[in-house]
CHARMM internal coordinates of N, CA and C (Angstrom, degrees):
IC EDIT
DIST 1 N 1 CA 1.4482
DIST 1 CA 1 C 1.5292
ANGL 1 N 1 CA 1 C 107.85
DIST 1 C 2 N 1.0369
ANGL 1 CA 1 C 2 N 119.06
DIHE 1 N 1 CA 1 C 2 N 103.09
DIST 2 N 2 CA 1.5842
ANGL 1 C 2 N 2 CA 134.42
DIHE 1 CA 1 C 2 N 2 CA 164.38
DIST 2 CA 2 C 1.4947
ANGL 2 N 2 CA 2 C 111.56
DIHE 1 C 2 N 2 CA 2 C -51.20
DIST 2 C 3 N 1.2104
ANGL 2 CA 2 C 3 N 126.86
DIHE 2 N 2 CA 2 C 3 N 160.76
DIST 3 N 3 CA 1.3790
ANGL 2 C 3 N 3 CA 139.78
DIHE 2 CA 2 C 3 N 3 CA -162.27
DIST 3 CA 3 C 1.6802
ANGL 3 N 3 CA 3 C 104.90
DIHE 2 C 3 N 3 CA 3 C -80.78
DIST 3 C 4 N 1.2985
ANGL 3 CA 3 C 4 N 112.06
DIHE 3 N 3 CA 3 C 4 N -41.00
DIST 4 N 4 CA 1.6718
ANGL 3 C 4 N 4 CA 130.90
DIHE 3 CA 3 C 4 N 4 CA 169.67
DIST 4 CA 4 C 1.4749
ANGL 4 N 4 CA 4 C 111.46
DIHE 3 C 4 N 4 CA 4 C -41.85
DIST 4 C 5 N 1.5755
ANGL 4 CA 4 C 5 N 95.89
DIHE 4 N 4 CA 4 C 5 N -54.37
DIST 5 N 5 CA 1.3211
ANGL 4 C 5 N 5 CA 98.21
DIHE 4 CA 4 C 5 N 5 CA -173.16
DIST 5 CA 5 C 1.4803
ANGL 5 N 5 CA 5 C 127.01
DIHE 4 C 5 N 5 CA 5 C -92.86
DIST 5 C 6 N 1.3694
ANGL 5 CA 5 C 6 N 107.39
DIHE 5 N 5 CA 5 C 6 N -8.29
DIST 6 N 6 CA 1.8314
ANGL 5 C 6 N 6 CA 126.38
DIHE 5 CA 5 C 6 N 6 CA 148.52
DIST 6 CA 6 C 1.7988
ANGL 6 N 6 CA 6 C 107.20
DIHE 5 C 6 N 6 CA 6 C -47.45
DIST 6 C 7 N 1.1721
ANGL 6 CA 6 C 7 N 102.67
DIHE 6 N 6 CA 6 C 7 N -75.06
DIST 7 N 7 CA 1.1516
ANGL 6 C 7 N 7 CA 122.00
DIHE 6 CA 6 C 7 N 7 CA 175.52
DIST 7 CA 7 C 1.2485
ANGL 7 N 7 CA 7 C 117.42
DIHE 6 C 7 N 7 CA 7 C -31.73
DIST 7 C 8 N 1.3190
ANGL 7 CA 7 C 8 N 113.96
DIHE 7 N 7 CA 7 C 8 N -66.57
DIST 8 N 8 CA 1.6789
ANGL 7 C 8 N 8 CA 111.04
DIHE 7 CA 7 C 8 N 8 CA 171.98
DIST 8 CA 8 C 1.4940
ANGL 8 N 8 CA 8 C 118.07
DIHE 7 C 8 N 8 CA 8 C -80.48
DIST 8 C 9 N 1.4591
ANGL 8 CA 8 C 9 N 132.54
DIHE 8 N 8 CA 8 C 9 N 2.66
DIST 9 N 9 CA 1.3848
ANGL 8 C 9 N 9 CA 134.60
DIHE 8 CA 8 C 9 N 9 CA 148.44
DIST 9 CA 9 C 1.6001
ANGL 9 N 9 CA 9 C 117.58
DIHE 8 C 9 N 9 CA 9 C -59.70
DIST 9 C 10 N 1.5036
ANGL 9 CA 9 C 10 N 105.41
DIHE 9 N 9 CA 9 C 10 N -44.26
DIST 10 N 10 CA 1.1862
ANGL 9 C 10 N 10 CA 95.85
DIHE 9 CA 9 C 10 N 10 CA 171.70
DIST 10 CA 10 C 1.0803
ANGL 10 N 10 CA 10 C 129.43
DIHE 9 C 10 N 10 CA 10 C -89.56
DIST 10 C 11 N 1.7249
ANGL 10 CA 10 C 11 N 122.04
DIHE 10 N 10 CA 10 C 11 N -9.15
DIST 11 N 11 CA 1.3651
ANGL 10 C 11 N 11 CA 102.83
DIHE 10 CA 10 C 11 N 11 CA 171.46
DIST 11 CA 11 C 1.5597
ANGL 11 N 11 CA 11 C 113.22
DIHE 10 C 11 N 11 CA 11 C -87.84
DIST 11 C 12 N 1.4266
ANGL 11 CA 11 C 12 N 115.47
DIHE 11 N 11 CA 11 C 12 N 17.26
DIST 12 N 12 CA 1.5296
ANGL 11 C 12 N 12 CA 113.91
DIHE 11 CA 11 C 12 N 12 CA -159.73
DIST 12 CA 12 C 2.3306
ANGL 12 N 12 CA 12 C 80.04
DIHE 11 C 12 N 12 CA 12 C -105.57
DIST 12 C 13 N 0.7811
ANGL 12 CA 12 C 13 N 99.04
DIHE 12 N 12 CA 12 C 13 N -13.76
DIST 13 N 13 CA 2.0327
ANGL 12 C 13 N 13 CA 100.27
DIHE 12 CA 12 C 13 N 13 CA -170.05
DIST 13 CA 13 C 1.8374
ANGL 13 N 13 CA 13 C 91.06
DIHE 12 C 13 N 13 CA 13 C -112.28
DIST 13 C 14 N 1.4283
ANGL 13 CA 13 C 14 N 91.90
DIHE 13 N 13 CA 13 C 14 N 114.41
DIST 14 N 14 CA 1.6100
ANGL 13 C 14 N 14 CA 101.59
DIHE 13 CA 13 C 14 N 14 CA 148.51
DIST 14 CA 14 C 1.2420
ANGL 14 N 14 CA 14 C 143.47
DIHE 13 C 14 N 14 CA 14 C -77.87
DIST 14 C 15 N 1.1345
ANGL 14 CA 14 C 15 N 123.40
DIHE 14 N 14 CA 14 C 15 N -28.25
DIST 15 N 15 CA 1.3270
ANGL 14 C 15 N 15 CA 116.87
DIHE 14 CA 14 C 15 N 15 CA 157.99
DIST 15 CA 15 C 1.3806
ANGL 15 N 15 CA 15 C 112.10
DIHE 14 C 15 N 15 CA 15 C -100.37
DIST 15 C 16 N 1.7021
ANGL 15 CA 15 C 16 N 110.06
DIHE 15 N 15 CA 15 C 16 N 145.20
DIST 16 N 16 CA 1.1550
ANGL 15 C 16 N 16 CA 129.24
DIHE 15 CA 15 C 16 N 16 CA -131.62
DIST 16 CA 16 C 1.5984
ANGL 16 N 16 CA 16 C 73.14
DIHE 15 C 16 N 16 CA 16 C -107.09
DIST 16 C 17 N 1.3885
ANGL 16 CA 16 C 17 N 144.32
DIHE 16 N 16 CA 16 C 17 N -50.47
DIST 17 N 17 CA 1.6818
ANGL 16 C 17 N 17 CA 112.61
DIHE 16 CA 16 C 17 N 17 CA -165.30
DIST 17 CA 17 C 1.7954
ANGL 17 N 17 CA 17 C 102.42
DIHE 16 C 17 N 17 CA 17 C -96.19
DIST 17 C 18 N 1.2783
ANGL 17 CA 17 C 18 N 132.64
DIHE 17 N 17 CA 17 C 18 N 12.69
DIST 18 N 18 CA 1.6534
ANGL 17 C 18 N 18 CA 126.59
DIHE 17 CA 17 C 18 N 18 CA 133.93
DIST 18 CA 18 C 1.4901
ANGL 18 N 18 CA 18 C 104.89
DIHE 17 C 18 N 18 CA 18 C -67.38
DIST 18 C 19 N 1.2188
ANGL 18 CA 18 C 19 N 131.42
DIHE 18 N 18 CA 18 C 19 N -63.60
DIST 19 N 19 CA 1.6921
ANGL 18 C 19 N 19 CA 115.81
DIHE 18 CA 18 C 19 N 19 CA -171.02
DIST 19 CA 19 C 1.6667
ANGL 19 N 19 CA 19 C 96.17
DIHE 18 C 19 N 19 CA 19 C -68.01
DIST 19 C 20 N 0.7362
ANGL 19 CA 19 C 20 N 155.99
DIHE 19 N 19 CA 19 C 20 N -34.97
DIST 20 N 20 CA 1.2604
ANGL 19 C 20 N 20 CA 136.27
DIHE 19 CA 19 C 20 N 20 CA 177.88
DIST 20 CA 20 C 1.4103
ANGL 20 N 20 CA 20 C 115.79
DIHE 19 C 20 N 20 CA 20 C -45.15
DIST 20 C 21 N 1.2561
ANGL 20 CA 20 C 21 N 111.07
DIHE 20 N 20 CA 20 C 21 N -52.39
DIST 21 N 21 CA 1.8621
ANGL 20 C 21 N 21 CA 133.72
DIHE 20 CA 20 C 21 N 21 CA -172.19
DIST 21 CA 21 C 1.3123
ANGL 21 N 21 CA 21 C 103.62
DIHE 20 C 21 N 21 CA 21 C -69.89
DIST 21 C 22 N 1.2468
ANGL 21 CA 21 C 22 N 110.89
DIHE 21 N 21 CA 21 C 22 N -36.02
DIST 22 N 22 CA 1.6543
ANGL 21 C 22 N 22 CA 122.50
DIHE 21 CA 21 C 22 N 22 CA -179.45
DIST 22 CA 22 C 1.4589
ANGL 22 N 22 CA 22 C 114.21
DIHE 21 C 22 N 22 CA 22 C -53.13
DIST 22 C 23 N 1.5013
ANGL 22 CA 22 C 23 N 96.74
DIHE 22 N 22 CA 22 C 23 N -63.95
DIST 23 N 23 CA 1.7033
ANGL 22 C 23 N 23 CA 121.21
DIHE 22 CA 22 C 23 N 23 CA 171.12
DIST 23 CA 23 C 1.5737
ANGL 23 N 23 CA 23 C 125.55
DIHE 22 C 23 N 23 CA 23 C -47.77
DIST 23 C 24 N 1.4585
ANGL 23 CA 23 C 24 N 86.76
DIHE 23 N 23 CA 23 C 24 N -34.47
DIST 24 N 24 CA 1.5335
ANGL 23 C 24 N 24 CA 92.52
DIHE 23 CA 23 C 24 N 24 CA -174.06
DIST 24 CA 24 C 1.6477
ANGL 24 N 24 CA 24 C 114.82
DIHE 23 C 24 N 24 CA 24 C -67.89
DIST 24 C 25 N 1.2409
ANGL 24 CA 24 C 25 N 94.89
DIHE 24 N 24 CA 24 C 25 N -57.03
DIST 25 N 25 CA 1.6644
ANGL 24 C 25 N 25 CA 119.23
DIHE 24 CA 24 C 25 N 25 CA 154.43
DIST 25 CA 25 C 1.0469
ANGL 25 N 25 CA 25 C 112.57
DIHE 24 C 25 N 25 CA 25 C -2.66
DIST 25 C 26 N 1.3255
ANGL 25 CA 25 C 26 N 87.11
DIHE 25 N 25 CA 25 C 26 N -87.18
DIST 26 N 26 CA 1.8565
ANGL 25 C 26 N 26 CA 104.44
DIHE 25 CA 25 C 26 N 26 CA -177.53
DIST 26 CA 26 C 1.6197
ANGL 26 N 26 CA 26 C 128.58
DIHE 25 C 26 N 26 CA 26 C -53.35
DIST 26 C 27 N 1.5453
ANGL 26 CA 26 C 27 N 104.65
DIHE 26 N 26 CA 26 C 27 N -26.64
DIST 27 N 27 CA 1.6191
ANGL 26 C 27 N 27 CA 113.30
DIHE 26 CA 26 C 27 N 27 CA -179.67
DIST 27 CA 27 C 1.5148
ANGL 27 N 27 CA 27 C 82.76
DIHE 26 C 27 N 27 CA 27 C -73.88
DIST 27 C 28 N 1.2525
ANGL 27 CA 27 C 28 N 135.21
DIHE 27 N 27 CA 27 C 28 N -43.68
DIST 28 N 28 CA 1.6987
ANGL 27 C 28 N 28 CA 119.66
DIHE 27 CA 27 C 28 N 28 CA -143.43
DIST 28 CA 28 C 1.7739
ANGL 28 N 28 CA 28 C 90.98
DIHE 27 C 28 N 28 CA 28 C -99.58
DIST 28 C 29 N 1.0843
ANGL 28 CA 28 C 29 N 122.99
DIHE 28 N 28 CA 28 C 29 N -14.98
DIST 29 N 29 CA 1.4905
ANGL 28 C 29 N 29 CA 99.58
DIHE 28 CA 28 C 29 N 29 CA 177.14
DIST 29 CA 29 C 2.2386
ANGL 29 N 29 CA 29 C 92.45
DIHE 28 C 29 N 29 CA 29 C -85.77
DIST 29 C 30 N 1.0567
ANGL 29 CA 29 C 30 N 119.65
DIHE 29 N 29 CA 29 C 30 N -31.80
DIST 30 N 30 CA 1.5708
ANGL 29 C 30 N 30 CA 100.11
DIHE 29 CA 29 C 30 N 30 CA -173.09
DIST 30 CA 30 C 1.5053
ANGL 30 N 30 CA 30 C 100.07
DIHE 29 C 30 N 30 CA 30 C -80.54
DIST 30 C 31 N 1.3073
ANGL 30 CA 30 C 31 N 127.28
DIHE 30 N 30 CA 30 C 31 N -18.50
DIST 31 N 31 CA 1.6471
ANGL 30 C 31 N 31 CA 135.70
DIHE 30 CA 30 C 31 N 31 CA 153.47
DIST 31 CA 31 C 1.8830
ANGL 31 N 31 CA 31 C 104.35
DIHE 30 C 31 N 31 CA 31 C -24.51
DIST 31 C 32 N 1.4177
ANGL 31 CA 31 C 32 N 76.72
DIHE 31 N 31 CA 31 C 32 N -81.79
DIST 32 N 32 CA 1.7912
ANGL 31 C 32 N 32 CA 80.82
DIHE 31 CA 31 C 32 N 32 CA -176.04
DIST 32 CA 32 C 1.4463
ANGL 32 N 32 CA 32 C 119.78
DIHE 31 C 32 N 32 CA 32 C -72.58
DIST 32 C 33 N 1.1616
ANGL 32 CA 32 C 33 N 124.05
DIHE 32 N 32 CA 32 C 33 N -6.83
DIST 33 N 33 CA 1.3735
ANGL 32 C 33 N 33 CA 102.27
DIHE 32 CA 32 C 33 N 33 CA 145.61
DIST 33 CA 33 C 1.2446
ANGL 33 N 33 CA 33 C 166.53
DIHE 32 C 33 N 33 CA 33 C -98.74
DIST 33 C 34 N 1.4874
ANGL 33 CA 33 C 34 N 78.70
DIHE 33 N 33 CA 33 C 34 N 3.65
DIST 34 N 34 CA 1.6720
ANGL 33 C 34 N 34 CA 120.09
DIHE 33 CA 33 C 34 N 34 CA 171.26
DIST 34 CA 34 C 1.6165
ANGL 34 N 34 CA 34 C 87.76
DIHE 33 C 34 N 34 CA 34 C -64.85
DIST 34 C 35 N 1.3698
ANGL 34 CA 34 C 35 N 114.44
DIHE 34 N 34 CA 34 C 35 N -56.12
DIST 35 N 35 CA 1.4852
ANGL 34 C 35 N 35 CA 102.51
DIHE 34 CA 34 C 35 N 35 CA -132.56
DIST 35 CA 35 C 1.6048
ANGL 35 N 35 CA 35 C 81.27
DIHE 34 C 35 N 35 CA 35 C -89.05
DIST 35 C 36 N 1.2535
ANGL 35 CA 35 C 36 N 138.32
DIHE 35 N 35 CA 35 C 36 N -16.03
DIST 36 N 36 CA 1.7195
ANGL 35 C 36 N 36 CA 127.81
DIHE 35 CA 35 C 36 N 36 CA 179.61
DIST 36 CA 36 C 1.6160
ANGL 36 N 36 CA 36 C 97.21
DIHE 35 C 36 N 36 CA 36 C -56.52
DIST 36 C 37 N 1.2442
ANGL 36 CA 36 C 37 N 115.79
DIHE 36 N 36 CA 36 C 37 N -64.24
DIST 37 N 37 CA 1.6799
ANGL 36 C 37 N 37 CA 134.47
DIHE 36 CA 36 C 37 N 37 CA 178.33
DIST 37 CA 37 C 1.6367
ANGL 37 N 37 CA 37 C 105.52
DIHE 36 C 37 N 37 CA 37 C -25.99
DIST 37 C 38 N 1.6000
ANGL 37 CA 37 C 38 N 112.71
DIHE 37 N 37 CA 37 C 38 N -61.81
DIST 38 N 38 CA 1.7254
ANGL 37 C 38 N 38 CA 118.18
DIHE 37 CA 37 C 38 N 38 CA -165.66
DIST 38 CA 38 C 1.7022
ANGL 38 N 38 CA 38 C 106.24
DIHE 37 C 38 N 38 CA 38 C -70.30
DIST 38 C 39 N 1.6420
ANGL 38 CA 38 C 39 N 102.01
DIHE 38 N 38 CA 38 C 39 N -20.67
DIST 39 N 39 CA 1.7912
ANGL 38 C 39 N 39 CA 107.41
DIHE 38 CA 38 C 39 N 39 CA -157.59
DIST 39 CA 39 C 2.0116
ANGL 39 N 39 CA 39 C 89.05
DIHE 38 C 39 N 39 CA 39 C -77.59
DIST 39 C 40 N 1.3707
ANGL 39 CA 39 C 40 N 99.96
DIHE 39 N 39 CA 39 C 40 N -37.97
DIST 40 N 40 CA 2.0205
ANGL 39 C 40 N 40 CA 99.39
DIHE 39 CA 39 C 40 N 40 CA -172.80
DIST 40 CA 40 C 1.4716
ANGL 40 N 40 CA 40 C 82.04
DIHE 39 C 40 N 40 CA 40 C -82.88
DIST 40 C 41 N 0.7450
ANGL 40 CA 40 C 41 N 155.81
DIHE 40 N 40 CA 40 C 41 N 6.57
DIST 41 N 41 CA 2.1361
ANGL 40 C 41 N 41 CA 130.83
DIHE 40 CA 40 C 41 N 41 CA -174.06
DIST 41 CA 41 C 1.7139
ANGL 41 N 41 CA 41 C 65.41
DIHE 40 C 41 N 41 CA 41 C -109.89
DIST 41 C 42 N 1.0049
ANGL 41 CA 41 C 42 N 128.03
DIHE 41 N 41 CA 41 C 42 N -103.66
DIST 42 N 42 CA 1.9403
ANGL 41 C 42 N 42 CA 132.11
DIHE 41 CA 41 C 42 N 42 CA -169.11
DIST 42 CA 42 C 1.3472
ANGL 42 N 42 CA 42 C 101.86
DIHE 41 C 42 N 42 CA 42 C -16.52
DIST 42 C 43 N 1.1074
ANGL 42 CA 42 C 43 N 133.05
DIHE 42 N 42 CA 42 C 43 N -38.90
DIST 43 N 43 CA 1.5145
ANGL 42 C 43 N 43 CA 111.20
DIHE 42 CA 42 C 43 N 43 CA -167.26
DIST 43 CA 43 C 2.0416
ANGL 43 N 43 CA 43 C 111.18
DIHE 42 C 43 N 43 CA 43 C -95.80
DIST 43 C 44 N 1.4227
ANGL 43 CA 43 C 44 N 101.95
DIHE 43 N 43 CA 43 C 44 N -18.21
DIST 44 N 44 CA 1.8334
ANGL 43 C 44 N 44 CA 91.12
DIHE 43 CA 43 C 44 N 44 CA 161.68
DIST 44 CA 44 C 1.4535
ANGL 44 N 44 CA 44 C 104.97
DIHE 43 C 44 N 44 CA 44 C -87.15
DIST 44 C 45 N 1.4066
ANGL 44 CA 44 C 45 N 136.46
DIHE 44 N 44 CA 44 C 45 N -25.79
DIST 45 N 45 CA 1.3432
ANGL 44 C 45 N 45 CA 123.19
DIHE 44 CA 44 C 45 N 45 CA 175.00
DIST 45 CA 45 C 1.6549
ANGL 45 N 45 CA 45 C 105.13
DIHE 44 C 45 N 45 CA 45 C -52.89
DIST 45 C 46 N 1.6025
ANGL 45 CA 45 C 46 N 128.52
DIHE 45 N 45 CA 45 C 46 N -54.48
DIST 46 N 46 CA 1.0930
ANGL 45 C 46 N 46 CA 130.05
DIHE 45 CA 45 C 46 N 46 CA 166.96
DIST 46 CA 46 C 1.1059
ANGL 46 N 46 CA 46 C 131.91
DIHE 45 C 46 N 46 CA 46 C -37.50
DIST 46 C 47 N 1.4505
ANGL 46 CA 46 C 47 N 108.40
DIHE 46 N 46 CA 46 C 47 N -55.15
DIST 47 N 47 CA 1.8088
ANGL 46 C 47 N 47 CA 117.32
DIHE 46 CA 46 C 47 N 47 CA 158.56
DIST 47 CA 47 C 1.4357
ANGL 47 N 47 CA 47 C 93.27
DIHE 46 C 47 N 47 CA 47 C -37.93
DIST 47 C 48 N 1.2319
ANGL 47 CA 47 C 48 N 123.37
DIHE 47 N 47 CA 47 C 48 N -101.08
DIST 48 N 48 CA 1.4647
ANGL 47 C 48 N 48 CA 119.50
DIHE 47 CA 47 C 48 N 48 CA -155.07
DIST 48 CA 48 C 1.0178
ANGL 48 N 48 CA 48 C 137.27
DIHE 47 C 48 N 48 CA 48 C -19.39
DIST 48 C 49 N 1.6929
ANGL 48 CA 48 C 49 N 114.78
DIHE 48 N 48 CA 48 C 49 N -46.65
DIST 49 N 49 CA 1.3788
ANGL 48 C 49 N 49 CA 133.63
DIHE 48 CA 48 C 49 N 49 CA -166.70
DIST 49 CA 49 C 1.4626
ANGL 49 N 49 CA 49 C 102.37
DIHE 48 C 49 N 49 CA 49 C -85.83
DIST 49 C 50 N 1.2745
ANGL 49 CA 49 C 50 N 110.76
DIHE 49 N 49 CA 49 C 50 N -29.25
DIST 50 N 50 CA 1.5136
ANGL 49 C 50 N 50 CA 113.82
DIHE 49 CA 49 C 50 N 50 CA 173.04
DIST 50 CA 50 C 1.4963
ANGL 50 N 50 CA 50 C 95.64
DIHE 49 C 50 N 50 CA 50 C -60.98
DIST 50 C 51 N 1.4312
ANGL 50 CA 50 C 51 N 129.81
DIHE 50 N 50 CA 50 C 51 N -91.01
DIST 51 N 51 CA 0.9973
ANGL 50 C 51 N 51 CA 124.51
DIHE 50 CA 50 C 51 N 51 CA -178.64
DIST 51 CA 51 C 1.6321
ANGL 51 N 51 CA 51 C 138.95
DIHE 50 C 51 N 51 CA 51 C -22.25
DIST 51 C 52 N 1.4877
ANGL 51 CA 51 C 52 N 101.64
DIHE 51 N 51 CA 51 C 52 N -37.51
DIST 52 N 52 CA 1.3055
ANGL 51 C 52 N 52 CA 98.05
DIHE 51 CA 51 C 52 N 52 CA 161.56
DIST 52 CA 52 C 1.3016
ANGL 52 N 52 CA 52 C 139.43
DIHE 51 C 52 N 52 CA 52 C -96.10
DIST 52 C 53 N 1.2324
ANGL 52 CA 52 C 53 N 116.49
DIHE 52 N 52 CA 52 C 53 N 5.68
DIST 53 N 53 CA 1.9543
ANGL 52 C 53 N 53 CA 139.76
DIHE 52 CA 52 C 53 N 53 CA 155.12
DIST 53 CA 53 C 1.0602
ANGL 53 N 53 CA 53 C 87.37
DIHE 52 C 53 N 53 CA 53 C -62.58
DIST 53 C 54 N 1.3696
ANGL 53 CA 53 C 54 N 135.23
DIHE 53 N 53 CA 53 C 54 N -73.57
DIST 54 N 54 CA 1.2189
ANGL 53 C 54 N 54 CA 132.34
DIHE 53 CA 53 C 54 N 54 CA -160.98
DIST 54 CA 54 C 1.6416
ANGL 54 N 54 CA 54 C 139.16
DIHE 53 C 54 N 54 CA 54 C -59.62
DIST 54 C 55 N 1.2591
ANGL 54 CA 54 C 55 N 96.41
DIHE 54 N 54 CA 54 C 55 N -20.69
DIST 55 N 55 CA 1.6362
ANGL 54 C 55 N 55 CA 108.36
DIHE 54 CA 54 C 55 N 55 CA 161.75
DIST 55 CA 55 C 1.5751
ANGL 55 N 55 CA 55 C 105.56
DIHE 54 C 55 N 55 CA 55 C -95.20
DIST 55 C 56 N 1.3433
ANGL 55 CA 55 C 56 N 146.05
DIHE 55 N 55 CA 55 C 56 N -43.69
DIST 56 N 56 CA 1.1455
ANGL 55 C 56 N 56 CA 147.49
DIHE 55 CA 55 C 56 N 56 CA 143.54
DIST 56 CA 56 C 1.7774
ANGL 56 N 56 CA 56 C 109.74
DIHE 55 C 56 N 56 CA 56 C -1.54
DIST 56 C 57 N 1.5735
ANGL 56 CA 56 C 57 N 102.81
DIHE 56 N 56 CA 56 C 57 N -66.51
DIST 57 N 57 CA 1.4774
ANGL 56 C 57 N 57 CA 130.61
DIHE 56 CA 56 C 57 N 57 CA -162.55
DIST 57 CA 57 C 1.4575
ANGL 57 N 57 CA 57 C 92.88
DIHE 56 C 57 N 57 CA 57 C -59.96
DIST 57 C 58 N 1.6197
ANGL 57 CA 57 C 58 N 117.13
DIHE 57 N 57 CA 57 C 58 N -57.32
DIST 58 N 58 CA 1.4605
ANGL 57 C 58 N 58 CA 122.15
DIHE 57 CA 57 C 58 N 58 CA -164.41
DIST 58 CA 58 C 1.8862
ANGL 58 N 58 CA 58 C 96.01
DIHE 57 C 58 N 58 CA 58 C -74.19
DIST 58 C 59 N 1.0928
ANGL 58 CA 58 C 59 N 114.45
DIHE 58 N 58 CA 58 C 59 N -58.94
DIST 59 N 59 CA 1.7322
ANGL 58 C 59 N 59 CA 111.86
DIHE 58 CA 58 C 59 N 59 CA 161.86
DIST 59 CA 59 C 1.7147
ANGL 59 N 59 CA 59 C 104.09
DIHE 58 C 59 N 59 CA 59 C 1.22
DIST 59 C 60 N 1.6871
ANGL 59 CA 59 C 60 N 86.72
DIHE 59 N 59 CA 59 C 60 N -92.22
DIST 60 N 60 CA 1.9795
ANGL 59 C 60 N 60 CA 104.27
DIHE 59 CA 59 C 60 N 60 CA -166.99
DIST 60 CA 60 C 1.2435
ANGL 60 N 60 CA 60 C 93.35
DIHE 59 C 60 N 60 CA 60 C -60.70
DIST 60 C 61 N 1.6279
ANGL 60 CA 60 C 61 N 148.30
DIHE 60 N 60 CA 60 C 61 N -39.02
DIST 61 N 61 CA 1.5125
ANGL 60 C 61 N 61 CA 116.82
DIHE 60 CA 60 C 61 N 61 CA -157.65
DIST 61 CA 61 C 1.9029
ANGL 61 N 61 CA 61 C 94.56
DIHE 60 C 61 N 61 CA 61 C -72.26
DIST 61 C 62 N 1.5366
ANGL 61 CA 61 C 62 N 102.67
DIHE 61 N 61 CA 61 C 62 N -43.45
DIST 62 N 62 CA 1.6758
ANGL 61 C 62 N 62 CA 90.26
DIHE 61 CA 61 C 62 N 62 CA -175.06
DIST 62 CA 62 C 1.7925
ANGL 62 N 62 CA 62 C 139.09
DIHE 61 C 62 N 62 CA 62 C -62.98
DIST 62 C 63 N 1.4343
ANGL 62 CA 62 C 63 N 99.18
DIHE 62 N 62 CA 62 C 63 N -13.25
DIST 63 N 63 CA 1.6227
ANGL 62 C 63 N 63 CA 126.77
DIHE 62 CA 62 C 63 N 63 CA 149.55
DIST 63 CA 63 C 1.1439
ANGL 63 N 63 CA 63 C 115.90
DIHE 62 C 63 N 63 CA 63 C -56.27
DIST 63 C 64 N 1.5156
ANGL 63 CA 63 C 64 N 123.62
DIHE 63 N 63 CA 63 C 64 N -46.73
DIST 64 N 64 CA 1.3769
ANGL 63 C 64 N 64 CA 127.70
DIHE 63 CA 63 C 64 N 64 CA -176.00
DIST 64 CA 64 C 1.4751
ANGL 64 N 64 CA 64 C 113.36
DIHE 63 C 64 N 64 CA 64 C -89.27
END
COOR INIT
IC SEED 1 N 1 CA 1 C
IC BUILD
């Protein structure tokens, strides 16, 4: 939600603690979907790095 469109949410709601509740809403539903989006991009970066400690790991134990 861009500032424009804050802006004209609230001038489109007259009472000021419904647009408040309104607003809030809205930050926390694009909240959580921001953060569903970052949790799957974070969790194949994790895969990976897991995976590659782990051949690393088998690497040095078979050196040793």
């Amino acid at each position: 939600m861009t500032l424009d469109e804050l802006k004209k949410t609230i001038s489109d709601l007259g009472d000021t603690a419904k647009a408040a509740k309104e607003i809030y809403d809205k930050i926390q539903a694009e909240k959580t979907q921001f953060d569903a989006q970052i949790r799957r991009e974070l969790r194949k970066v994790w895969i990976e790095i897991s995976l590659a400690t782990f051949i690393v790991g088998l690497g040095v134990g078979y050196l040793m």
